[in-house]
Backbone as numpy.savetxt, mean C-alpha at the origin, in Angstrom:
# Nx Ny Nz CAx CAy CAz Cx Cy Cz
-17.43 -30.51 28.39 -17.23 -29.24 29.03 -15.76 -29.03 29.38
-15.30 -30.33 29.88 -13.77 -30.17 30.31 -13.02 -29.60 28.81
-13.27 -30.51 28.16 -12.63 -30.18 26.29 -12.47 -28.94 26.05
-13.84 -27.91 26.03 -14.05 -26.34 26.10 -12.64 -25.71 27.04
-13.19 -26.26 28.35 -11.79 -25.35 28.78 -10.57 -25.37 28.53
-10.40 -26.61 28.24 -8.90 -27.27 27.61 -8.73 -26.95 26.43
-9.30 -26.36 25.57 -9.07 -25.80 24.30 -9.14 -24.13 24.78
-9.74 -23.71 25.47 -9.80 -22.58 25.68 -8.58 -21.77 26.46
-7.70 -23.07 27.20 -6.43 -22.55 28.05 -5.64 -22.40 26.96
-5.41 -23.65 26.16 -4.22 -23.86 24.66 -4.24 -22.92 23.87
-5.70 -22.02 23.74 -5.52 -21.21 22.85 -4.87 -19.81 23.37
-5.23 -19.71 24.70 -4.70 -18.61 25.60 -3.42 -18.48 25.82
-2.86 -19.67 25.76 -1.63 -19.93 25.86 -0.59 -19.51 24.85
-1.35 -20.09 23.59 -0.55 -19.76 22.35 -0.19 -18.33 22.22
-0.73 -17.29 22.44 -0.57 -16.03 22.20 0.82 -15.64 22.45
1.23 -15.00 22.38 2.57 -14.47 22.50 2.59 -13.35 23.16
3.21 -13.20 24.61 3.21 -11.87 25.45 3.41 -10.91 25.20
2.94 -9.89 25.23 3.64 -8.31 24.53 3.19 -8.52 22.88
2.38 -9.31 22.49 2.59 -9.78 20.93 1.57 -8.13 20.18
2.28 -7.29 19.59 1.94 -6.04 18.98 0.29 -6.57 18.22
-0.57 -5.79 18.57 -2.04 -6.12 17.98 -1.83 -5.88 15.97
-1.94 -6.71 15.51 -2.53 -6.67 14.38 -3.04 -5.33 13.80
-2.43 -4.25 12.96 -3.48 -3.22 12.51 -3.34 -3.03 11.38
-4.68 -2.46 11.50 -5.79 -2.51 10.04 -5.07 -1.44 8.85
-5.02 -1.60 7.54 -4.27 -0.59 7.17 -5.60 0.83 6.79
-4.68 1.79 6.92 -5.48 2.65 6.88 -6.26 3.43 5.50
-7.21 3.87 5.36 -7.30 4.10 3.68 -6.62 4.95 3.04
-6.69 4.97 2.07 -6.03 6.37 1.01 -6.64 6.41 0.00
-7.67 5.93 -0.27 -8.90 6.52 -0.85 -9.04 5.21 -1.75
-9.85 5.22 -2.83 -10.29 4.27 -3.90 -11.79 4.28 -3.75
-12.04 2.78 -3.84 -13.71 2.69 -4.01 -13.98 2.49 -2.79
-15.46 2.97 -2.37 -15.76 3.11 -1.45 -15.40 4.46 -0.52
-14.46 4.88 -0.29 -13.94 5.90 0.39 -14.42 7.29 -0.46
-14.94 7.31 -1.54 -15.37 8.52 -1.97 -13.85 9.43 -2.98
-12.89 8.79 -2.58 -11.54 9.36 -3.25 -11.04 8.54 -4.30
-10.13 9.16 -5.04 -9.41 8.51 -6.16 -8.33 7.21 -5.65
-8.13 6.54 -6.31 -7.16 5.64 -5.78 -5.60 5.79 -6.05
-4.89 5.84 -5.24 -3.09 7.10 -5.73 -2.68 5.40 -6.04
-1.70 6.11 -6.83 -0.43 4.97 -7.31 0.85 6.11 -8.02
1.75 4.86 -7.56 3.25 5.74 -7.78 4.14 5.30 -8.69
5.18 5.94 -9.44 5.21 5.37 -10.62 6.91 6.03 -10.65
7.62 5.55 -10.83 9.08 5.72 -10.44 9.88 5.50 -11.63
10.92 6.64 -12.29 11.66 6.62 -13.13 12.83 7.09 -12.67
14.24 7.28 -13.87 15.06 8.34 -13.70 14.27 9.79 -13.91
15.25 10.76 -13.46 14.69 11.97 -14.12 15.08 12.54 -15.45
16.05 12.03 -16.11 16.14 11.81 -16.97 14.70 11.58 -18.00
14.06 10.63 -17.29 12.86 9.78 -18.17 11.62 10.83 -17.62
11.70 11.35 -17.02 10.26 12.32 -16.75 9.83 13.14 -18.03
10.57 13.87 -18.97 9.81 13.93 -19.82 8.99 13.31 -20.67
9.50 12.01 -20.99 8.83 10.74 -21.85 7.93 10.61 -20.93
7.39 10.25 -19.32 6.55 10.01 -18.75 5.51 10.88 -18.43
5.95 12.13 -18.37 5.10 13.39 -17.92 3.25 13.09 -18.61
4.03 13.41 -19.79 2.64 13.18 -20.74 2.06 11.98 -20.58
2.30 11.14 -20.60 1.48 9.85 -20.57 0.51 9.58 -19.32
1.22 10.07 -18.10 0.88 10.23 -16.59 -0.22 11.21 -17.12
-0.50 12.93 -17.43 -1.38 13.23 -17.27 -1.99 13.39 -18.07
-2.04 12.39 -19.24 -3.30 11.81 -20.10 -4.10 10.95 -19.30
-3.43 10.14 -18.90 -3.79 8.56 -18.21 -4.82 9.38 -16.85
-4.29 10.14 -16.40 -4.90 11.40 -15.28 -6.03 11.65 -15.23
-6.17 12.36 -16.83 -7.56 13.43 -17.04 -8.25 12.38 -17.81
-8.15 10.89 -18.06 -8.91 10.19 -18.65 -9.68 9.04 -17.36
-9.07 8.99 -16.41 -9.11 8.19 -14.96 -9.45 8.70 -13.89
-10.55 9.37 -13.89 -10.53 10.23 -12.98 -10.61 10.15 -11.73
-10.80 8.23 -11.06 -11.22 8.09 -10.39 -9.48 7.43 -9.39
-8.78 7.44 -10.58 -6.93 6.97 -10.22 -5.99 8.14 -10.27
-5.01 8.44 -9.57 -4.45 9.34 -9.76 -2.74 9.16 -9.84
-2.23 9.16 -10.83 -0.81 8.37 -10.96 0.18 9.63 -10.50
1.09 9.31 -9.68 1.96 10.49 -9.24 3.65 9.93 -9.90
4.29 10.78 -10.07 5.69 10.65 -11.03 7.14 10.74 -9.33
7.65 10.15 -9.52 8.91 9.94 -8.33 9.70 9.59 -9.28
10.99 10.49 -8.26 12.50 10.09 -9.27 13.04 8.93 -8.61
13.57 8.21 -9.33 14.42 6.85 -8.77 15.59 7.52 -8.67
16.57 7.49 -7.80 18.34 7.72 -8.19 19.00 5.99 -8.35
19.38 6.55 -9.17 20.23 5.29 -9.53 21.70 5.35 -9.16
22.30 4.34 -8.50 23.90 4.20 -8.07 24.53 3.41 -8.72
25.53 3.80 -9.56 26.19 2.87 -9.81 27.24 2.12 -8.90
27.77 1.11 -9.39 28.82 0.30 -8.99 30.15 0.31 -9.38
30.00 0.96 -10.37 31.84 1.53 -10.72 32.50 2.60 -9.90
């Protein structure tokens, strides 16, 4: 019985004060949730035409994924 409490202080102890709770991430749809599952897909803009099409083939064939197009900027170093 003593053991119980003595494991039960150590563990109380360990915690960390103020320590931010753990949270859950939130959904954005897929299985289960009844929604499509998003994903993001990042080029130049330059490259959006070569991608356009492929994205909304891949689209209207997946109906259950939904791929969205983002521009990357690119910086050079010179």
């Amino acid at each position: 019985m003593i053991l119980v409490w003595v494991m039960t202080l150590l563990t109380a102890a360990c915690a960390a004060p103020g320590a931010p709770a753990v949270q859950q991430p939130q959904d954005t749809g897929g299985a289960g949730s009844g929604g499509p599952v998003r994903i993001g897909f990042g080029a130049s803009e330059i490259e959006r035409s070569r991608y356009q099409p492929l994205i909304e083939a891949f689209n209207a064939a997946n109906l259950d994924l939904v791929v969205s197009y983002s521009e990357l900027i690119y910086y050079s170093a010179n």
